[in-house]
N, C-alpha and C positions, 0 to 999 in steps of 0.2 A: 421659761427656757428661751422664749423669742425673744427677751429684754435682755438674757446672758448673753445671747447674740449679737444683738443688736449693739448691745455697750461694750462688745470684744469688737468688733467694727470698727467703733467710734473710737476704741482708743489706738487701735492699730493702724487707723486714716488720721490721728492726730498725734501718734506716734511719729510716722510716715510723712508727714507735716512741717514735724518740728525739724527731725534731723535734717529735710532739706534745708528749711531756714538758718539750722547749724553751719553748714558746708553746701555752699551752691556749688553746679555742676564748676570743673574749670573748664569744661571748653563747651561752649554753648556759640548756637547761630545766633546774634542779637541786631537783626536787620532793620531797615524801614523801605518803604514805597517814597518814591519821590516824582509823581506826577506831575506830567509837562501838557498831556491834552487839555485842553480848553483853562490854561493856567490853572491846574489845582491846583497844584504843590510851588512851582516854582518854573520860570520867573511868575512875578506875584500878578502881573500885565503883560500885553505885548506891548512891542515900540519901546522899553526900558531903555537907555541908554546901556550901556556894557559898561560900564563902572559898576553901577546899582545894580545887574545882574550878577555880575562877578559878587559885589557886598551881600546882597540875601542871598547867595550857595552857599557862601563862607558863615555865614549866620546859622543859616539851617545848620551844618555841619556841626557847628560850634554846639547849637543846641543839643543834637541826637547825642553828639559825643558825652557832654554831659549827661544824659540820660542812660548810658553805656552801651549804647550802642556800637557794635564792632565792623557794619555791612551797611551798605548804599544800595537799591535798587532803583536806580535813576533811569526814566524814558527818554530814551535817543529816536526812537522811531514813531511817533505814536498814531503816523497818518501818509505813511508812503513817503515820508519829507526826513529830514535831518534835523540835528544838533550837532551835527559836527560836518567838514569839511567832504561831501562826497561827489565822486565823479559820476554818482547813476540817479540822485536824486534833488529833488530843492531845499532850500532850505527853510526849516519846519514859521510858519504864520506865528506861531507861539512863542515866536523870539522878536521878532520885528515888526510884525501886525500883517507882512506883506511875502506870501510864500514866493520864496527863489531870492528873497533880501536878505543880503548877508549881512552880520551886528557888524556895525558904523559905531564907533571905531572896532575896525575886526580884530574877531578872537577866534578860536575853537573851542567853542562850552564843551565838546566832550574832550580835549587833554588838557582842557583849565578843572573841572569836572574829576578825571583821573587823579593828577594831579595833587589838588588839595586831598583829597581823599585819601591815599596812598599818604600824605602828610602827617594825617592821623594815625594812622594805621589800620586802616580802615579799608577793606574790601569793594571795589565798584563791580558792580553787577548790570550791564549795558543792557534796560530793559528792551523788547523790541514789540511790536504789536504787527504780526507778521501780513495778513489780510486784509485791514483796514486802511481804503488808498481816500476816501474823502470822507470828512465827521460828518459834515452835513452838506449836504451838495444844492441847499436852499444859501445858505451865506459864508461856506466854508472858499478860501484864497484860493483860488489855483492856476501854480505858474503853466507860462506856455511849456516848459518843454517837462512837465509834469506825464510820468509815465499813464495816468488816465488818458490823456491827450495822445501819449506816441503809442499807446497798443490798447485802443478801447475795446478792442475785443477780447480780450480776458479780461475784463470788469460788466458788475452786474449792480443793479442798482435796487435796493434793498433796505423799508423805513427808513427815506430820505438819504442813505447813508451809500456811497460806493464799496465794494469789495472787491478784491481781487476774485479770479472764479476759481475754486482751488482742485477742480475737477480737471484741469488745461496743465502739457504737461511740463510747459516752458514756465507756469507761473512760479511750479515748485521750483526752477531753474533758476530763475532770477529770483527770488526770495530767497534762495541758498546764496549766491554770488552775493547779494546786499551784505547781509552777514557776515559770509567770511573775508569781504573788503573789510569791516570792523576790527573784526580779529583779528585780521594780518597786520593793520597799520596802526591799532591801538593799546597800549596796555590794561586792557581791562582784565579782569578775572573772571568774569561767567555769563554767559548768552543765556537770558531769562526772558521768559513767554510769559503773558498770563492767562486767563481765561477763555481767552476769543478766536476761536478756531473757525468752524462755520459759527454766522451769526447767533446769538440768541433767538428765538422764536417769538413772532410776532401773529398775536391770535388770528386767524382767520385770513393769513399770507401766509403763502409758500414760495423759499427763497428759489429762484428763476433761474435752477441750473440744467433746464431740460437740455438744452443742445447739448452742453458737452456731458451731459449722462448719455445722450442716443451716439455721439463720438467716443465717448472711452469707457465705456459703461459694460463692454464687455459679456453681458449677459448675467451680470452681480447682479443683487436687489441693488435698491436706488441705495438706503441706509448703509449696508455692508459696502457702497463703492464709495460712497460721501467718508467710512471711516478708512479703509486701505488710500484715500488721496491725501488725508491728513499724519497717518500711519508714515506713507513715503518719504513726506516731507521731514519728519522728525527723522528719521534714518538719516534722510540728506544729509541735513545739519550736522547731526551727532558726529557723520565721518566727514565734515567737511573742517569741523572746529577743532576735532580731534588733529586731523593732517594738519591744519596749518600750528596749533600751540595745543602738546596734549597737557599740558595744564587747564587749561582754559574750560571753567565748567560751563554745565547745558545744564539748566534748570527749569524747571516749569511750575507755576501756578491755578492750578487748576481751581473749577467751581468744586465747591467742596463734598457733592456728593457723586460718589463714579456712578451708583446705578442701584436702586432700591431693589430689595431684598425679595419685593413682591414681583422680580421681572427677572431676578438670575440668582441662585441658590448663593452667590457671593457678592452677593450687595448688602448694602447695609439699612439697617431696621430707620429707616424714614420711608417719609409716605408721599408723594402727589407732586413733589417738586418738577424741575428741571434736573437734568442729569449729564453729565458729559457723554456718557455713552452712548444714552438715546437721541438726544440734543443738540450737543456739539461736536457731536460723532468725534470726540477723544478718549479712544481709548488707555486713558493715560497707566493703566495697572501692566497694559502689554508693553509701553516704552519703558516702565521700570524694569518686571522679568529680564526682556532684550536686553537689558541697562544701555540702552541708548541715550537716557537722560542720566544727570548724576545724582539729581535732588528733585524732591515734588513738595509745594509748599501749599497745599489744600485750604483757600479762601474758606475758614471756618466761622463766617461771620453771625453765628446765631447764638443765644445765650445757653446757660447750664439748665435742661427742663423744657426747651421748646419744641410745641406738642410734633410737628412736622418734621425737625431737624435739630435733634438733641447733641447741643455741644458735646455733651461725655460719650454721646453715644459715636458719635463721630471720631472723635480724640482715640477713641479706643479701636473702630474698625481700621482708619490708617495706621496706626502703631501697626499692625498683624500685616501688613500689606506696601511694605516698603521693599520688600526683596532683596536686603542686601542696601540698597541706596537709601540716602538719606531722608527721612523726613522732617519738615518742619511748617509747623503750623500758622497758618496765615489768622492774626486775628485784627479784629475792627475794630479799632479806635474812635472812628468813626460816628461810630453807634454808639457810645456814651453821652445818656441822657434822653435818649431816643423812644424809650418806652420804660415802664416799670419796673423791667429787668435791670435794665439799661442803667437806672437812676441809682443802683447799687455801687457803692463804689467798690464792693469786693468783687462786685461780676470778674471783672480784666484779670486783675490778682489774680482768685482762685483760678482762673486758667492756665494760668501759667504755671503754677503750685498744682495742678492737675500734670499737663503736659509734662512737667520733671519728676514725676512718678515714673512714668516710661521709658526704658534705656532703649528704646527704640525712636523715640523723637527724640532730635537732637539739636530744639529749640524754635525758635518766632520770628516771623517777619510780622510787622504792622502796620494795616494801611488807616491813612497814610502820616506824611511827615507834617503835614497843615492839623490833625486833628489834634495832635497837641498843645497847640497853641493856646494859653492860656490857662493850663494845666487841670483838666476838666475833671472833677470828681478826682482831685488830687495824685490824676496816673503817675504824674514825672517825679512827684517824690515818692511814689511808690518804689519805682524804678532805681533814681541817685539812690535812696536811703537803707534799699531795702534787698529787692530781687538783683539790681544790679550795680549795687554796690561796689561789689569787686569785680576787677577786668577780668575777662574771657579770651580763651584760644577759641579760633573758628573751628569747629571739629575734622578731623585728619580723615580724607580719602584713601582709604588703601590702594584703590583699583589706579588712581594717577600716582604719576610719577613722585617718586621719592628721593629727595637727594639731601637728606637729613646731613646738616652740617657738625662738622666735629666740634667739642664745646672748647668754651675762650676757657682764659685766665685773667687772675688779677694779676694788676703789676704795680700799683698802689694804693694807699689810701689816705688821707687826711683831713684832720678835725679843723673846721673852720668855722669862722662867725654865718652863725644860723645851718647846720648842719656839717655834716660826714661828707665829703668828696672822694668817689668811690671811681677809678682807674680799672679797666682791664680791657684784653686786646684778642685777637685772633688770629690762626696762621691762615684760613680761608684765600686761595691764591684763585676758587675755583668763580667767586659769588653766587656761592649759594647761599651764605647769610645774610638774609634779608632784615632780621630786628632778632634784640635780645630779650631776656627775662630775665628780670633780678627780684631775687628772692632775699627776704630775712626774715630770720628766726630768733626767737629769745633765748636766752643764757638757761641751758641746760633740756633745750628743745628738741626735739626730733625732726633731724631735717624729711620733710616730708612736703615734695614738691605736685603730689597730686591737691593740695590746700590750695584754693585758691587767694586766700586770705591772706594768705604768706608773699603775695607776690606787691612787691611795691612799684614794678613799672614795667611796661612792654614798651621798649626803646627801639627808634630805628639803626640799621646798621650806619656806622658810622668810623670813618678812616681811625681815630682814637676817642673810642666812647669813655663815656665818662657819667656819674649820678650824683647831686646831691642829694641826700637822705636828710629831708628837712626835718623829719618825724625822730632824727635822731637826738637822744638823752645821751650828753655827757653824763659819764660814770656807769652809765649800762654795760653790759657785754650784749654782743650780739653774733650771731653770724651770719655772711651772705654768700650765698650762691648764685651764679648766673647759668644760662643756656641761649643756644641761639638758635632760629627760627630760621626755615626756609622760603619761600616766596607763600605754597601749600599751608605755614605752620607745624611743618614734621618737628619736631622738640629735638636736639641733640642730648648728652648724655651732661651730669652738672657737671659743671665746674668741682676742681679743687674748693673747699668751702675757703672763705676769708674769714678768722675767728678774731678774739678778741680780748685780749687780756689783761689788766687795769692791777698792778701791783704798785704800792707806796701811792696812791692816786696820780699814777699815769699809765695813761693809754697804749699798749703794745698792738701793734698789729702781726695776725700771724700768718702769712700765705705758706699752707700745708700741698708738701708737695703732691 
């Protein structure tokens, strides 16, 4: 009986398998991390000249895009400093070797950053690292008029590293204000946190926030106040980003375990780790409920079976624990190769082929953009050939704003050397179409626009768009449909289809009203 079991499992998990592998989701998050502390990800050194930092973004770019990736999670803030042009801070050692030096010849990395991204069609997600004012305060730059310098009294100095003290109540005040300077003056699309609330814990130190716990501390526990000051702060934000662009998402990345099973009847079956709750005093399961955040992207950096912090078993507690807002799972690239597990080249895969079992995740960031370099245990053709193959919509926010544009029309088309040249236009007086989708289907197909397969390009908007269909066979029939996109990716309704009708061996085209 256990073996009828067992092999009803197996073929309903390879059942379950397959059809994904048929039909990938069409609107999946297909992110990356693009680290700028201590140059992980990019620039590749300090001191670059601005040509050769401009060339490797545009490179990265090129590559992830290839890999189908549809989302940028690039660090603007990653140490109380800039990457972009601001009135309250320096500018970040990790561009010019010399914090408060501005790139010679100047640019602004984050609307050159914007920018190309937006080129692609690509999502920037303005990473921030909200408490971290100095990495290492043994050889870390720091200019004079560097806010450690003009209010050292809300900073605390903690395993060599400064913080902001997040207990103080002006620090939430200006760490709010840093932000929504971003978001007023920049086009980005979503204010993203990762892991680093209070510090991680260093054995046998205790981070040094006695004064202002005996100043604002209220008669809380020390824990319960350390998490209502980080609680606050995300409220800040949420209605600060919200006021100035309520498009504009709040994300966060949290460590991947909220809080073990063996400490609150809703934690999840791991054992002994670090935890946001206990740890980083993030409460991040209450900024979901609130929906103060829009999306949580839970750093799942461990393999499928690890005795402490079981991938699945994780994969499956945040599925249940999204509230309504998005989840997507953070995975490690990184860690290919890194151990036994590791050395699998299905590990990655079946992650992913897990997390798309779930209609409750709604897809993967991966950290970070440098670990695929070189294509380790063959991830990126996993990715081009296989899982992301075909383009993705970023998945649609009900709770933000909706201003779903009415769909185009064609207005011609014509067969030319090395494909079909495909015309159509919109009445949009409003700009809310931001990029189209053009679809086709084979001769005697069902138009069926949930297919992502079907989709031959997600085009930017454009005063009179236009597509050559290189993949197009004189003598086929085919038909195409378009939609257009709005900033969000709301889908309009399709198009009149464009058919196709090949009588005495020539080509008709039929625009049906």
């Amino acid at each position: 009986m256990l073996k009828q079991l067992l092999a009803g499992v197996a073929l309903c998990v390879g059942l379950t398998q397959q059809a994904w592998a048929q039909l990938p989701p069409k609107r999946e998050m297909r992110g990356v991390w693009i680290a700028t502390v201590e140059n992980i990800d990019w620039p590749s050194r300090r001191g670059l000249p601005t040509e050769q930092q401009k060339q490797e973004f545009i490179d990265l770019l090129n590559q992830m895009q290839r890999n189908g990736m549809n989302t940028v999670v690039a660090q603007v803030r990653p140490a109380t400093d800039a990457f972009y042009a601001s009135p309250y801070e320096p500018w970040s050692e990790y561009l010019t070797g010399v914090q408060g030096q501005a790139p010679n010849p100047y640019y602004d990395p984050l609307q050159f950053m914007i920018e190309e991204t937006h080129k692609r069609g690509m999502e920037f997600h303005a990473w921030f690292n909200p408490y971290r004012a100095v990495f290492n305060v043994s050889r870390s730059s720091v200019a004079a008029n560097h806010i450690t310098r003009l209010k050292p009294q809300w900073f605390l100095t903690y395993d060599n590293k400064k913080y902001f003290d997040p207990g103080v109540p002006e620090v939430r005040n200006y760490v709010t204000m840093v932000v929504r300077d971003v978001v007023k003056r920049y086009d980005i699309d979503a204010v993203h946190f990762d892991d680093y609330f209070y510090p991680y814990r260093v054995p046998g130190k205790e981070f040094p926030d006695n004064v202002s716990y005996r100043l604002y501390g209220n008669g809380m526990m020390k824990d319960d106040w350390r998490r209502a000051n980080v609680d606050a702060i995300i409220e800040m934000l949420s209605v600060a980003i919200k006021a100035e662009k309520p498009w504009v998402k709040f994300g966060i990345s949290p460590f991947g375990v909220w809080r073990d099973r063996s400490k609150d009847p809703e934690g999840s079956y791991t054992h002994g780790g670090m935890t946001n709750y206990d740890d980083l005093y993030a409460d991040i399961l209450k900024w979901l409920k609130k929906g103060w955040i829009d999306y949580a992207a839970p750093q799942l950096y461990w393999e499928r079976g690890h005795r402490l912090a079981d991938y699945q078993v994780l994969l499956n507690w945040w599925s249940q624990h999204g509230y309504g807002r998005q989840i997507y799972i953070g995975h490690g690239v990184y860690r290919l190769g890194s151990n036994p597990a590791w050395k699998n080249p299905r590990e990655l895969p079946m992650q992913i082929e897990e997390s798309r079992t779930l209609n409750t995740i709604q897809g993967s960031i991966f950290y970070s953009a440098k670990s695929f370099r070189g294509n380790p245990l063959g991830i990126e053709d996993s990715l081009r050939n296989h899982y992301y193959k075909y383009p993705a919509l970023r998945p649609v926010m009900s709770w933000l704003p909706n201003t779903t544009p009415d769909p185009p029309y064609f207005i011609d088309a014509f067969e030319r050397p090395g494909g079909l040249e495909i015309h159509w236009t919109d009445d949009d007086t409003s700009g809310r179409t931001k990029q189209y989708v053009l679809y086709r289907f084979e001769a005697n197909e069902p138009i069926n626009a949930t297919d992502p397969t079907k989709i031959l390009a997600i085009l930017p908007q454009a005063a009179d768009p236009e597509y050559k269909d290189r993949t197009y066979v004189k003598g086929k029939t085919y038909t195409y449909v378009v939609t257009a996109l709005d900033r969000l990716q709301n889908e309009s309704l399709l198009s009149e289809p464009l058919r196709m009708e090949i009588k005495n061996g020539k080509t008709t085209f039929i625009f049906e009203p």
